[in-house]
mmCIF file of the N, C-alpha and C atoms, coordinates in Angstrom:
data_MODEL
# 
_entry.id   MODEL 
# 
loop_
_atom_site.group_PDB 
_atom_site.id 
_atom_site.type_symbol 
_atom_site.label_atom_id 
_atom_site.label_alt_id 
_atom_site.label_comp_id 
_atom_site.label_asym_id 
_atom_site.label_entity_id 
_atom_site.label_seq_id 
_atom_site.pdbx_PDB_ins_code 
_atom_site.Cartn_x 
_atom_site.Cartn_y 
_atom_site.Cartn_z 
_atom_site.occupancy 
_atom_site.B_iso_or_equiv 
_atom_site.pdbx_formal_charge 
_atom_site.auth_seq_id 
_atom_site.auth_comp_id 
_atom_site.auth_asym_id 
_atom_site.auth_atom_id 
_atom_site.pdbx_PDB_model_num 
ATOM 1   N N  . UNK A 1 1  ? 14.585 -372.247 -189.077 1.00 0.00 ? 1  UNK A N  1 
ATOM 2   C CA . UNK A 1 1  ? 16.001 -372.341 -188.767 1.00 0.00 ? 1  UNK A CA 1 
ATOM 3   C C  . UNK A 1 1  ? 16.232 -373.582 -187.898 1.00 0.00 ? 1  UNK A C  1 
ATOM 4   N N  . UNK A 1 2  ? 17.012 -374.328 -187.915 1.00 0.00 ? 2  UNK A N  1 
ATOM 5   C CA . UNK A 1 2  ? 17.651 -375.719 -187.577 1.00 0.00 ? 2  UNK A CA 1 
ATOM 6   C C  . UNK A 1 2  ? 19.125 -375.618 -187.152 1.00 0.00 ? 2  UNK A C  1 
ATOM 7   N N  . UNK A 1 3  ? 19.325 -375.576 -185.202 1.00 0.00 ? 3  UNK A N  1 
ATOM 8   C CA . UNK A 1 3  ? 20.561 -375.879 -184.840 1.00 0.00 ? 3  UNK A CA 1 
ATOM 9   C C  . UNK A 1 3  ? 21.298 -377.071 -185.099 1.00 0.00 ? 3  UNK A C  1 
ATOM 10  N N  . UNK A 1 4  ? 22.098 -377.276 -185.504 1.00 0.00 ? 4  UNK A N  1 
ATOM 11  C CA . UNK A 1 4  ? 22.885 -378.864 -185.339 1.00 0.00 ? 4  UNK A CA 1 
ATOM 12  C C  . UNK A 1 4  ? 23.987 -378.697 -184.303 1.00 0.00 ? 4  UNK A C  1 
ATOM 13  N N  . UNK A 1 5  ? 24.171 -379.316 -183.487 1.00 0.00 ? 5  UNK A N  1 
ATOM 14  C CA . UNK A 1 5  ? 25.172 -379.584 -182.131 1.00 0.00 ? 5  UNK A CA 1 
ATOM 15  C C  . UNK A 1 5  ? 25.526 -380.926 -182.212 1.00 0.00 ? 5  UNK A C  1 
ATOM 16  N N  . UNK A 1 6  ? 26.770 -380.900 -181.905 1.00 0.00 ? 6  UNK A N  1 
ATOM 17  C CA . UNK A 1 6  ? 27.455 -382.444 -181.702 1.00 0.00 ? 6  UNK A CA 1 
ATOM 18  C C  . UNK A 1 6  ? 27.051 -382.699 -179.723 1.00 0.00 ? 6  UNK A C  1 
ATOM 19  N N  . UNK A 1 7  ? 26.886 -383.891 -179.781 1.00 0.00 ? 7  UNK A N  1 
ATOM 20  C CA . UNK A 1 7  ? 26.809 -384.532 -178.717 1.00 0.00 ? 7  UNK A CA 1 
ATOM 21  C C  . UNK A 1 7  ? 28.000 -384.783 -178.010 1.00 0.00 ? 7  UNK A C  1 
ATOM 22  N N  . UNK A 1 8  ? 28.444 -384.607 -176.736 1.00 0.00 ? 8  UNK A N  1 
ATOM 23  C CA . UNK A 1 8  ? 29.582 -385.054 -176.181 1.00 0.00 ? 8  UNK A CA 1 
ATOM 24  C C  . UNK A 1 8  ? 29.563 -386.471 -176.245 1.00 0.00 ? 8  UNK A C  1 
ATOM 25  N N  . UNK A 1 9  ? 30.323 -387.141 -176.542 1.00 0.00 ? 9  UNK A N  1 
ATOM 26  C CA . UNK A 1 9  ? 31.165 -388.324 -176.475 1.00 0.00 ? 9  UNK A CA 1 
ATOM 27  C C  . UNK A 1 9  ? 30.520 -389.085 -174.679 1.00 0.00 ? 9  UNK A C  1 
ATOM 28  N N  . UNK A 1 10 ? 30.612 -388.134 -174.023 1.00 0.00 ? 10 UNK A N  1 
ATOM 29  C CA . UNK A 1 10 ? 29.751 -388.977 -173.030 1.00 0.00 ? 10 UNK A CA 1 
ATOM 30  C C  . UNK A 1 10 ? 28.624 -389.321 -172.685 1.00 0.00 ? 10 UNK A C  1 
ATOM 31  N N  . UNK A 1 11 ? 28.072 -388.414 -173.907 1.00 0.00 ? 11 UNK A N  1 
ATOM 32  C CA . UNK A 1 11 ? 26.078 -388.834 -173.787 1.00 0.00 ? 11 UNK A CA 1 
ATOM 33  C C  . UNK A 1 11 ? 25.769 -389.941 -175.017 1.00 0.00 ? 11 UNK A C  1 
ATOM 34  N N  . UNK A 1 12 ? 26.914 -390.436 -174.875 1.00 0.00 ? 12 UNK A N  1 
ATOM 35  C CA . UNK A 1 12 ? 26.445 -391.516 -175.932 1.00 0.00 ? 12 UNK A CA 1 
ATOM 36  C C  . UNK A 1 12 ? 26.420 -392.971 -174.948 1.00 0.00 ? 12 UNK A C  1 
ATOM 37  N N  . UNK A 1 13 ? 26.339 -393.285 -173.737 1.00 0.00 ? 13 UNK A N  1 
ATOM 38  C CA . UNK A 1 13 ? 26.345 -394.271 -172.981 1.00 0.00 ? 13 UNK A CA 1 
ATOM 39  C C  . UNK A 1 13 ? 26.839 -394.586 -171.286 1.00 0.00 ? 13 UNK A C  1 
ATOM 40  N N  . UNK A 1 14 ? 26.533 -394.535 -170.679 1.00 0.00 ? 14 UNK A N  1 
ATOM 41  C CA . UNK A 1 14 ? 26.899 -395.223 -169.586 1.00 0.00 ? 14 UNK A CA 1 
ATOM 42  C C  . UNK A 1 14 ? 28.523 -395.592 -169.485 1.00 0.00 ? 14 UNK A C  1 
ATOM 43  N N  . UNK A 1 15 ? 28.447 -396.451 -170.525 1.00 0.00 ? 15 UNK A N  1 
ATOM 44  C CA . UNK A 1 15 ? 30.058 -397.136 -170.091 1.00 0.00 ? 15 UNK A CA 1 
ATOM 45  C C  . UNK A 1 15 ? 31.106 -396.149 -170.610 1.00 0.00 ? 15 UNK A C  1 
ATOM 46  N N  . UNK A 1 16 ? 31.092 -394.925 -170.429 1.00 0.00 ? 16 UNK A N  1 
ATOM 47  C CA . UNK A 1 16 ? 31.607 -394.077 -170.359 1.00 0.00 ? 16 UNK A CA 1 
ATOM 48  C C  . UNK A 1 16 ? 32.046 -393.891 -169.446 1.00 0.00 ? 16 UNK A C  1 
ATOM 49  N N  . UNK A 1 17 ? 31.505 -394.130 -167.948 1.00 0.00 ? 17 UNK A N  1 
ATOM 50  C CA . UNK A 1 17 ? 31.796 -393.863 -166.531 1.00 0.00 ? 17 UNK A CA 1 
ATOM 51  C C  . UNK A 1 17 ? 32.486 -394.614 -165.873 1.00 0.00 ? 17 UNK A C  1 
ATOM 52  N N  . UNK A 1 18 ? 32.763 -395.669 -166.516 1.00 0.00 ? 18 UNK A N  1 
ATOM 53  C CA . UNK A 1 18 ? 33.319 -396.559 -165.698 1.00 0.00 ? 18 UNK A CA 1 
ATOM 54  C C  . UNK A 1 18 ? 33.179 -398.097 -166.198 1.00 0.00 ? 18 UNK A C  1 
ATOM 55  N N  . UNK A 1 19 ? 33.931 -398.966 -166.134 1.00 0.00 ? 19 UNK A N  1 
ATOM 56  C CA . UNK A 1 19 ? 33.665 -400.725 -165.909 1.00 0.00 ? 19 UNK A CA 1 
ATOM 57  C C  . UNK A 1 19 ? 32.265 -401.035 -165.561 1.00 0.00 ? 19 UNK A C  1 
ATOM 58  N N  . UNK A 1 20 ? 31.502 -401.897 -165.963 1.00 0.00 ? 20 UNK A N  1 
ATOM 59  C CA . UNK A 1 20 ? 30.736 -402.174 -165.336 1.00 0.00 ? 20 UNK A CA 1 
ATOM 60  C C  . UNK A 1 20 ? 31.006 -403.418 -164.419 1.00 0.00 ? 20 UNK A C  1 
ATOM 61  N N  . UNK A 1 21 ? 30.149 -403.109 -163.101 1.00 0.00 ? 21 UNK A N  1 
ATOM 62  C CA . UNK A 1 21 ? 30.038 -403.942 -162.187 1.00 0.00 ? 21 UNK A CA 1 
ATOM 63  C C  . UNK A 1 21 ? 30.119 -405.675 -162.224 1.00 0.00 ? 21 UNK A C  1 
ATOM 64  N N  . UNK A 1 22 ? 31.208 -406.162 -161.222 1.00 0.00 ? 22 UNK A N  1 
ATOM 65  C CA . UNK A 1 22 ? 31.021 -407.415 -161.571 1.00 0.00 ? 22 UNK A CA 1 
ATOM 66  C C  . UNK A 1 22 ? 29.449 -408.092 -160.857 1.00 0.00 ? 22 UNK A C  1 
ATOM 67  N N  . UNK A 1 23 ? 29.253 -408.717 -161.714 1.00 0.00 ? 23 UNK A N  1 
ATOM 68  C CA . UNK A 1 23 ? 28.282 -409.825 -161.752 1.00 0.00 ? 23 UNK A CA 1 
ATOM 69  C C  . UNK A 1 23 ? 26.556 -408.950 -162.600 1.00 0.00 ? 23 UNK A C  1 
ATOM 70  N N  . UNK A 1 24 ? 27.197 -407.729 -162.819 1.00 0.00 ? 24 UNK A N  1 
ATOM 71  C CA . UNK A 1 24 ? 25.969 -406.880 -163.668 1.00 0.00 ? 24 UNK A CA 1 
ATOM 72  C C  . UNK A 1 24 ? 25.589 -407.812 -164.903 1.00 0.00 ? 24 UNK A C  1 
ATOM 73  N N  . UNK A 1 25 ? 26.190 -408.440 -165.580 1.00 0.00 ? 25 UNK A N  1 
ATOM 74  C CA . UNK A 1 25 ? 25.953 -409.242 -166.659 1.00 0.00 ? 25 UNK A CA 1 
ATOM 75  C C  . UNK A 1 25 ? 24.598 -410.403 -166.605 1.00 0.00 ? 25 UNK A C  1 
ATOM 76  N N  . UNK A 1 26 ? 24.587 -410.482 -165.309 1.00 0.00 ? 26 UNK A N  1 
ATOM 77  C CA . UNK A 1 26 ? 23.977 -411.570 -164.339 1.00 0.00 ? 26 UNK A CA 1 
ATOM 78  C C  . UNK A 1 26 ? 22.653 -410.724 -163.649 1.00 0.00 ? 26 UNK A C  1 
ATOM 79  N N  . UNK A 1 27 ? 23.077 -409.970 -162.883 1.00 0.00 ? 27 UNK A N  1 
ATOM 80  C CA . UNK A 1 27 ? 21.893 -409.966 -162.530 1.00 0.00 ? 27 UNK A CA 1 
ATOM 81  C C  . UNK A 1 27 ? 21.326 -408.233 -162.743 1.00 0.00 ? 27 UNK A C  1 
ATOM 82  N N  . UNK A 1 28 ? 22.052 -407.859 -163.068 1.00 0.00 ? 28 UNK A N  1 
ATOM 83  C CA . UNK A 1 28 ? 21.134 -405.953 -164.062 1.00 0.00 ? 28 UNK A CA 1 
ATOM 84  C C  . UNK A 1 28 ? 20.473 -406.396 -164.978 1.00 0.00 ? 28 UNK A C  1 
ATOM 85  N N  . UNK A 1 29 ? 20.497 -407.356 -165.874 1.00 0.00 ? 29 UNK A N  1 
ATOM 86  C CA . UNK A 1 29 ? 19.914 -406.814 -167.140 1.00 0.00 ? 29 UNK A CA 1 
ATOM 87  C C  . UNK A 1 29 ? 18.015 -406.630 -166.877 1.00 0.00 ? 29 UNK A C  1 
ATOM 88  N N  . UNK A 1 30 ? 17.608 -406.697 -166.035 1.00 0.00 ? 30 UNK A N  1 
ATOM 89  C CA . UNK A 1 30 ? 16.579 -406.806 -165.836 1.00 0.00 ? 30 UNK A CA 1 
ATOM 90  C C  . UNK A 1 30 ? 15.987 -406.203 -164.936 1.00 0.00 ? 30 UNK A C  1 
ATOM 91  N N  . UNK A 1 31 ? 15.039 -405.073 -164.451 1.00 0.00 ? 31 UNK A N  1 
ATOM 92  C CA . UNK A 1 31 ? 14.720 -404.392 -163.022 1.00 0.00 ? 31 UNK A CA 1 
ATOM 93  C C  . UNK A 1 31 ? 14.199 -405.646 -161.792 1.00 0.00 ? 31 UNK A C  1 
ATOM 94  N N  . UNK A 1 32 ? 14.796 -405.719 -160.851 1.00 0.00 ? 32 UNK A N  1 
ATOM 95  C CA . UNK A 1 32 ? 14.084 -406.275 -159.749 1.00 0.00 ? 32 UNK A CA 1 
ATOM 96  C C  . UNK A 1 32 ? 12.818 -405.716 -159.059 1.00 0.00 ? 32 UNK A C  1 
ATOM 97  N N  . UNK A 1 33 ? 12.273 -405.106 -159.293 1.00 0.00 ? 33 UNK A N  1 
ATOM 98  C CA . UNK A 1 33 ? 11.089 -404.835 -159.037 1.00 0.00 ? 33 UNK A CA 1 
ATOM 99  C C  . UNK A 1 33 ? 9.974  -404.694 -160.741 1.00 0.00 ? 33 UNK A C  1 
ATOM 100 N N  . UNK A 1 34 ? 9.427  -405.666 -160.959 1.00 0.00 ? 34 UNK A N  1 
ATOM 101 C CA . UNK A 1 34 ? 8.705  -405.926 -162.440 1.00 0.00 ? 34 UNK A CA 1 
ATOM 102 C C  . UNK A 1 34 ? 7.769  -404.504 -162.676 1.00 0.00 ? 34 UNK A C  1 
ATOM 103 N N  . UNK A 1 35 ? 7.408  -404.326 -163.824 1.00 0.00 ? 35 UNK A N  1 
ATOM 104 C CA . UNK A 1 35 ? 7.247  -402.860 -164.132 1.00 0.00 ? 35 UNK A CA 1 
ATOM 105 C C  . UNK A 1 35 ? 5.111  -403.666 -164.069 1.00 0.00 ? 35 UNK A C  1 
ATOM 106 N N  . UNK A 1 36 ? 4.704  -402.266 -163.290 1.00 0.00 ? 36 UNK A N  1 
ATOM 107 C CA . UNK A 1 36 ? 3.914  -402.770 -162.626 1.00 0.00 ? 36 UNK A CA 1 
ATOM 108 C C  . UNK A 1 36 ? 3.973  -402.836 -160.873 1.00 0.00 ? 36 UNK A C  1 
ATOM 109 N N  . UNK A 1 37 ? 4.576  -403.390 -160.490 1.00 0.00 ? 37 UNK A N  1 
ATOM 110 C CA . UNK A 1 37 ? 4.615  -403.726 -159.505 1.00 0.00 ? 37 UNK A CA 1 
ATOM 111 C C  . UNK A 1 37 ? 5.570  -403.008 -158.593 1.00 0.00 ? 37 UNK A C  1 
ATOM 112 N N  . UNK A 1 38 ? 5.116  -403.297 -157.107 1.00 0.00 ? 38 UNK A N  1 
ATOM 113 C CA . UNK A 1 38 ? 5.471  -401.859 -156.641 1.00 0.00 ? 38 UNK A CA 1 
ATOM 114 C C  . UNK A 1 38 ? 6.865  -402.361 -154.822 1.00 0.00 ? 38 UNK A C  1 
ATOM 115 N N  . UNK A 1 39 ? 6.837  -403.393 -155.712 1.00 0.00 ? 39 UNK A N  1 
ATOM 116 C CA . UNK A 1 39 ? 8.145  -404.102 -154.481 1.00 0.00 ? 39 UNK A CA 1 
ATOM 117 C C  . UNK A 1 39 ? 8.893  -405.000 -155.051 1.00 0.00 ? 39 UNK A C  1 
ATOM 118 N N  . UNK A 1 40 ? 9.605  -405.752 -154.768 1.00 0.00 ? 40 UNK A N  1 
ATOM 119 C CA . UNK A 1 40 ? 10.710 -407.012 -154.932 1.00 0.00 ? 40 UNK A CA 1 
ATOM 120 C C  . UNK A 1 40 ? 9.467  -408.057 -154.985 1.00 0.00 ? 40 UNK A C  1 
ATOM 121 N N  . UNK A 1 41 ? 9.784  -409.228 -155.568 1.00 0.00 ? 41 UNK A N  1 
ATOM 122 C CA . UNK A 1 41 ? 8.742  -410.811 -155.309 1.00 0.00 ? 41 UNK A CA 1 
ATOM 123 C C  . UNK A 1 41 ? 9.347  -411.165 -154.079 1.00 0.00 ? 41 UNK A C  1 
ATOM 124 N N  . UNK A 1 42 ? 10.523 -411.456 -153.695 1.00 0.00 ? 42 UNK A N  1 
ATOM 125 C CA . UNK A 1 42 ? 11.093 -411.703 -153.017 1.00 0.00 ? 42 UNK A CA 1 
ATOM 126 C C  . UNK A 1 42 ? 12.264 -411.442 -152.308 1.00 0.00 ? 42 UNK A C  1 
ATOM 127 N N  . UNK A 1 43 ? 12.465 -411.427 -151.131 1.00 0.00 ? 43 UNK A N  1 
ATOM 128 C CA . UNK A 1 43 ? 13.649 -410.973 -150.718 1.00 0.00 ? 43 UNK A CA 1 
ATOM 129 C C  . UNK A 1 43 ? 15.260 -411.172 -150.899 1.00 0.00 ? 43 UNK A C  1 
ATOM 130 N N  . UNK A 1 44 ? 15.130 -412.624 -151.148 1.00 0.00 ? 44 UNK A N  1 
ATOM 131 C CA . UNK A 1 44 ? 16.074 -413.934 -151.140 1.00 0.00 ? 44 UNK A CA 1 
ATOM 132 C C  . UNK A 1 44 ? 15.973 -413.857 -152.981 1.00 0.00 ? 44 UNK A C  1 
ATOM 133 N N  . UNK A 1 45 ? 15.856 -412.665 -153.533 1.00 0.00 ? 45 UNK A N  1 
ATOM 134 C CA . UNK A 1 45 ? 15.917 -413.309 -155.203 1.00 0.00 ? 45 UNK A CA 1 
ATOM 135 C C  . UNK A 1 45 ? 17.071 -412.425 -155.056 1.00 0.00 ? 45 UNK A C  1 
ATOM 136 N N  . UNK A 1 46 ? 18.515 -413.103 -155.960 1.00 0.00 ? 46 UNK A N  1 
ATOM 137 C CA . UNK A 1 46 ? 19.664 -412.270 -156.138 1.00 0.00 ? 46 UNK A CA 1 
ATOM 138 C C  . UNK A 1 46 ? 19.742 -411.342 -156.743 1.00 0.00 ? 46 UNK A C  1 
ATOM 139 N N  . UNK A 1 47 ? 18.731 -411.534 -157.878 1.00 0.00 ? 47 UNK A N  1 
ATOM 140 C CA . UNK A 1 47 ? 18.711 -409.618 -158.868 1.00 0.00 ? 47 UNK A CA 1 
ATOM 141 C C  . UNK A 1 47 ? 18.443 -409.006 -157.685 1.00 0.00 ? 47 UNK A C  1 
ATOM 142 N N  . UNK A 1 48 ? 17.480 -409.061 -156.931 1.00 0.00 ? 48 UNK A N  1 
ATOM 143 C CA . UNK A 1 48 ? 16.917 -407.737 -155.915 1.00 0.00 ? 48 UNK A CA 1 
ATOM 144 C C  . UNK A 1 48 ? 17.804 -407.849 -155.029 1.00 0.00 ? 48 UNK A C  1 
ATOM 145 N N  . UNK A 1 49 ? 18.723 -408.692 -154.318 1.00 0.00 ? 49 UNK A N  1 
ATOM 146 C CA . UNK A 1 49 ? 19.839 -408.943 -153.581 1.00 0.00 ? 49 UNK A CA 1 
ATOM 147 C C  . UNK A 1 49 ? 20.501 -407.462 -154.356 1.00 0.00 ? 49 UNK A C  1 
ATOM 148 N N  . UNK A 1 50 ? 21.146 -407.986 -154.951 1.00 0.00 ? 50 UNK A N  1 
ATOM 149 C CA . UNK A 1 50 ? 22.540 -407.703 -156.258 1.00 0.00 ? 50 UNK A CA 1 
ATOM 150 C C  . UNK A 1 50 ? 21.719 -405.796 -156.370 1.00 0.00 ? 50 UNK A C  1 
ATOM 151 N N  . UNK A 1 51 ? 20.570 -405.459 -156.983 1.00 0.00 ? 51 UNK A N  1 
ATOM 152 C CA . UNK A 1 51 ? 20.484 -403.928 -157.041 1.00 0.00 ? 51 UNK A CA 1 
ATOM 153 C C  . UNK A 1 51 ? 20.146 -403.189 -155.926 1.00 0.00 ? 51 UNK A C  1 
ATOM 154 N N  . UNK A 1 52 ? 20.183 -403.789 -154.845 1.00 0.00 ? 52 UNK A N  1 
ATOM 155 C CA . UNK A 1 52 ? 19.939 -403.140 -153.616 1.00 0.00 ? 52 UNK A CA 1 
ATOM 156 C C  . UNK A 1 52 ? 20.864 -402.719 -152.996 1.00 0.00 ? 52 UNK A C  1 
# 
C-alpha cells in the first residue's frame, strides 16, 4: 500500500518566508566556514562578516 500526500506550498522553498536578504546574492551563496573546516579563514572576510 502507497500513501500519496501533497506537500504544502511552503515546503517547497525558503523564499516562501520572506525576501531575501540584501546583499545575500553576494555573500550567502557559499558557507563561510569551508566544509571541513572548523572556523572562519578569516575574520575581516565579508561572507563570514555578512553570516555572522
Amino acid at each position: 500500500m502507497t500513501a500519496v500526500t501533497q506537500v504544502p506550498a511552503f515546503c517547497e522553498g525558503i523564499q516562501y518566508f520572506g525576501d531575501a536578504l540584501p546583499g545575500f546574492d553576494t555573500y550567502g551563496q557559499a558557507p563561510a566556514i569551508a566544509e571541513g573546516s572548523k572556523a572562519i579563514a578569516a575574520p575581516t572576510d565579508p561572507t563570514a562578516v555578512y553570516q555572522t
